[in-house]
Biotite code that builds the C-alpha atoms (Angstrom):
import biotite.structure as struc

atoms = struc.array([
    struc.Atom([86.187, 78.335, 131.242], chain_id="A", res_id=1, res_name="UNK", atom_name="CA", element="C"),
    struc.Atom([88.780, 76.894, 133.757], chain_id="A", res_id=2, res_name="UNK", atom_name="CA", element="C"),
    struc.Atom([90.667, 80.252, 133.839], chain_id="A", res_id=3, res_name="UNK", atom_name="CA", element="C"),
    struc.Atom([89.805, 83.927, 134.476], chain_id="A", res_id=4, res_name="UNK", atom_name="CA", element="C"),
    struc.Atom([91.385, 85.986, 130.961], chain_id="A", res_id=5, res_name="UNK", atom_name="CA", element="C"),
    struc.Atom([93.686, 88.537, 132.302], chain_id="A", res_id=6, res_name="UNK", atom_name="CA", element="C"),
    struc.Atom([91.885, 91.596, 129.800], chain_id="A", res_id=7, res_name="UNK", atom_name="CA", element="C"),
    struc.Atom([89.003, 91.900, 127.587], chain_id="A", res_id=8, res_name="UNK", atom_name="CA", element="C"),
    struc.Atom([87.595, 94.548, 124.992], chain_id="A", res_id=9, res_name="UNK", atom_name="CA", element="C"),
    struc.Atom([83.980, 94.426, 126.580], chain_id="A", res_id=10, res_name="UNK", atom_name="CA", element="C"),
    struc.Atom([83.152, 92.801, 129.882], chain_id="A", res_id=11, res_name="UNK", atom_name="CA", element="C"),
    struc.Atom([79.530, 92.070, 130.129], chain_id="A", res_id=12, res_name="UNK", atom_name="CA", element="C"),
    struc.Atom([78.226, 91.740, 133.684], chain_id="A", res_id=13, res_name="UNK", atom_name="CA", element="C"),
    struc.Atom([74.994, 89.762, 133.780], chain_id="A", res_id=14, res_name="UNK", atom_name="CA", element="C"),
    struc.Atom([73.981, 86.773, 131.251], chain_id="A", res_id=15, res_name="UNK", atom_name="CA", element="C"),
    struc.Atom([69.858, 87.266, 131.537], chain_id="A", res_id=16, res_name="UNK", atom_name="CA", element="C"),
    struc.Atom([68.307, 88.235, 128.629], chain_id="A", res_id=17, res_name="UNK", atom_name="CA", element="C"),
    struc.Atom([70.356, 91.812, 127.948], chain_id="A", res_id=18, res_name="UNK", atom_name="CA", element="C"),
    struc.Atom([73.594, 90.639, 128.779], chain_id="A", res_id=19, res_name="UNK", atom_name="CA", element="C"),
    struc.Atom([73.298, 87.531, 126.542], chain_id="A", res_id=20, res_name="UNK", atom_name="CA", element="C"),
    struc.Atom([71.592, 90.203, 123.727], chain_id="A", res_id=21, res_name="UNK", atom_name="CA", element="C"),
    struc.Atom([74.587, 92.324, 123.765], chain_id="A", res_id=22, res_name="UNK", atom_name="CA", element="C"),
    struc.Atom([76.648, 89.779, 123.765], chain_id="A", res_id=23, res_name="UNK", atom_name="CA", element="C"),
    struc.Atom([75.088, 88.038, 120.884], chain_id="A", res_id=24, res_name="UNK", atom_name="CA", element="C"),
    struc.Atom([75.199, 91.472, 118.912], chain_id="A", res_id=25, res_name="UNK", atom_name="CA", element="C"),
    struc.Atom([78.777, 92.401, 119.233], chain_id="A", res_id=26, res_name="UNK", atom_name="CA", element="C"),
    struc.Atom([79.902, 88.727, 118.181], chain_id="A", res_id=27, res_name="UNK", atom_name="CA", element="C"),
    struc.Atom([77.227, 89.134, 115.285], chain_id="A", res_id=28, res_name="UNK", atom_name="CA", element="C"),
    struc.Atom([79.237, 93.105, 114.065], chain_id="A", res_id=29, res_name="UNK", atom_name="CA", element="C"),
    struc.Atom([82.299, 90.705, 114.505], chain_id="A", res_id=30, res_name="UNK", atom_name="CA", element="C"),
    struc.Atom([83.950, 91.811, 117.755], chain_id="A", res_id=31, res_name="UNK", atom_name="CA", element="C"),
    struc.Atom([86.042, 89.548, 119.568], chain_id="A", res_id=32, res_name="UNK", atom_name="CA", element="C"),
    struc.Atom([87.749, 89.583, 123.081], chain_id="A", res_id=33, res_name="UNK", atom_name="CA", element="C"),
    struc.Atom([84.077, 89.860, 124.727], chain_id="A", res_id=34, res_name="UNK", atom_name="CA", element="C"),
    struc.Atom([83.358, 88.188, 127.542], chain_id="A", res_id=35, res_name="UNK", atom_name="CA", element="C"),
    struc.Atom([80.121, 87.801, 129.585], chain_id="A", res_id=36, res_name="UNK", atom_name="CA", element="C"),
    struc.Atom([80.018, 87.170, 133.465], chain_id="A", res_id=37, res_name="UNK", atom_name="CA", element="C"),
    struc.Atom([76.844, 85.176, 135.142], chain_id="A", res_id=38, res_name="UNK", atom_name="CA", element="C"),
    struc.Atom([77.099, 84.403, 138.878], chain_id="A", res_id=39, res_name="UNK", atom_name="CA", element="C"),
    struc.Atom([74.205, 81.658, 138.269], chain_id="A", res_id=40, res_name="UNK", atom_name="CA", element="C"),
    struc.Atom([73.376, 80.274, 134.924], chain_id="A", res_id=41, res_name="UNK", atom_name="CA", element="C"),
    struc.Atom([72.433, 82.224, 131.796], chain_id="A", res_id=42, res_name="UNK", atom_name="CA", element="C"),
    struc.Atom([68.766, 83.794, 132.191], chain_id="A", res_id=43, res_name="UNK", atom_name="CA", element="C"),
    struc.Atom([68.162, 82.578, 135.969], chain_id="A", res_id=44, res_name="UNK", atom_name="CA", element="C"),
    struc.Atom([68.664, 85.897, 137.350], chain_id="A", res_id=45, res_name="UNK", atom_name="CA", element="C"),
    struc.Atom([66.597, 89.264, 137.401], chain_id="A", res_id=46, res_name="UNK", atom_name="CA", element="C"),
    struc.Atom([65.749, 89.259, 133.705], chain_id="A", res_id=47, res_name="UNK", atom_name="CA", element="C"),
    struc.Atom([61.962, 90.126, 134.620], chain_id="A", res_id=48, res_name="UNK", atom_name="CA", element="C"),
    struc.Atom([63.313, 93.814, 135.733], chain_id="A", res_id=49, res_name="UNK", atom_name="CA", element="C"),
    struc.Atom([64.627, 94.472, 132.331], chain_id="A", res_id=50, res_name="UNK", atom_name="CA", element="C"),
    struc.Atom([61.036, 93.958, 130.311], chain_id="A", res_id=51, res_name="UNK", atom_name="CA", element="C"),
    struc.Atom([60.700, 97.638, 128.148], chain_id="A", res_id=52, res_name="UNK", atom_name="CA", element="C"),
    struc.Atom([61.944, 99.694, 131.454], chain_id="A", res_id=53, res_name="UNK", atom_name="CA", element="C"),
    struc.Atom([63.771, 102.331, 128.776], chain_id="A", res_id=54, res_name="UNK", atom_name="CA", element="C"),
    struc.Atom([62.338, 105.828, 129.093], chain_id="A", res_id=55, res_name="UNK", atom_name="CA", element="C"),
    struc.Atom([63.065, 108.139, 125.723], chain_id="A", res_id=56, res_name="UNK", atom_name="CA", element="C"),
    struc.Atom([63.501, 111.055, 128.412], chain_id="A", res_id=57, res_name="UNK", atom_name="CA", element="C"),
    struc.Atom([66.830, 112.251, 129.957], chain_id="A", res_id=58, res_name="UNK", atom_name="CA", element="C"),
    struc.Atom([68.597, 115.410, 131.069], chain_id="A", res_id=59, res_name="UNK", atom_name="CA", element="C"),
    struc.Atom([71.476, 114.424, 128.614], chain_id="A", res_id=60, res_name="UNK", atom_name="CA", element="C"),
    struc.Atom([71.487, 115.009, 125.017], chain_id="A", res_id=61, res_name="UNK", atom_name="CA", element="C"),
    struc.Atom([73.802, 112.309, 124.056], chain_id="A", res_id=62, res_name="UNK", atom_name="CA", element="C"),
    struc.Atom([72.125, 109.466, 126.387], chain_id="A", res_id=63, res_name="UNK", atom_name="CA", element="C"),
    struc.Atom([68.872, 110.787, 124.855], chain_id="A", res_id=64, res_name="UNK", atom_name="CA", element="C"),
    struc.Atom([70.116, 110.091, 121.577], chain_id="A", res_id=65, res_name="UNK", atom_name="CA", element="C"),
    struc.Atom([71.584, 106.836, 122.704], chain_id="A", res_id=66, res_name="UNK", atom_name="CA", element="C"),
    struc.Atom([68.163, 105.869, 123.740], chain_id="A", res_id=67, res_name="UNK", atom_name="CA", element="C"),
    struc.Atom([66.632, 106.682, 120.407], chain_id="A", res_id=68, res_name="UNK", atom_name="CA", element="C"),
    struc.Atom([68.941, 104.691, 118.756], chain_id="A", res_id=69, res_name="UNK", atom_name="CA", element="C"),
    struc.Atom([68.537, 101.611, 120.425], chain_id="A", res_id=70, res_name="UNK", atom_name="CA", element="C"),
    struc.Atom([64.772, 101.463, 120.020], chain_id="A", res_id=71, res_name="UNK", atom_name="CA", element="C"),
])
């Protein structure tokens, strides 16, 4: 990409393993206007930090049920 887009529906900030995941997903439901950001190339970064570190406990109902959904 030689230029920068000027807006997006979803920015995604990180192109390891999550970032490329979500990414994957919403062009999969058939969103467009996504775009992903990667300071390095895709899956060089931390990607090790995000292996199953989702608790199913929180003081919030709604992220609780967040969580349960996504699992």
């Amino acid at each position: 990409m030689s230029e920068f887009p000027k807006s997006a529906r979803v920015v995604i900030i990180g192109g390891g393993a999550v970032g490329a995941s979500a990414l994957f997903h919403l062009a999969k439901a058939g969103w467009t206007d996504c775009i992903l950001i990667e300071k390095n190339e895709l899956t060089a970064g931390s990607t090790w930090h995000a292996a199953g570190n989702v608790p199913t406990f929180s003081t919030s109902w709604s992220i609780m049920n967040m969580q349960r959904y996504s699992t």
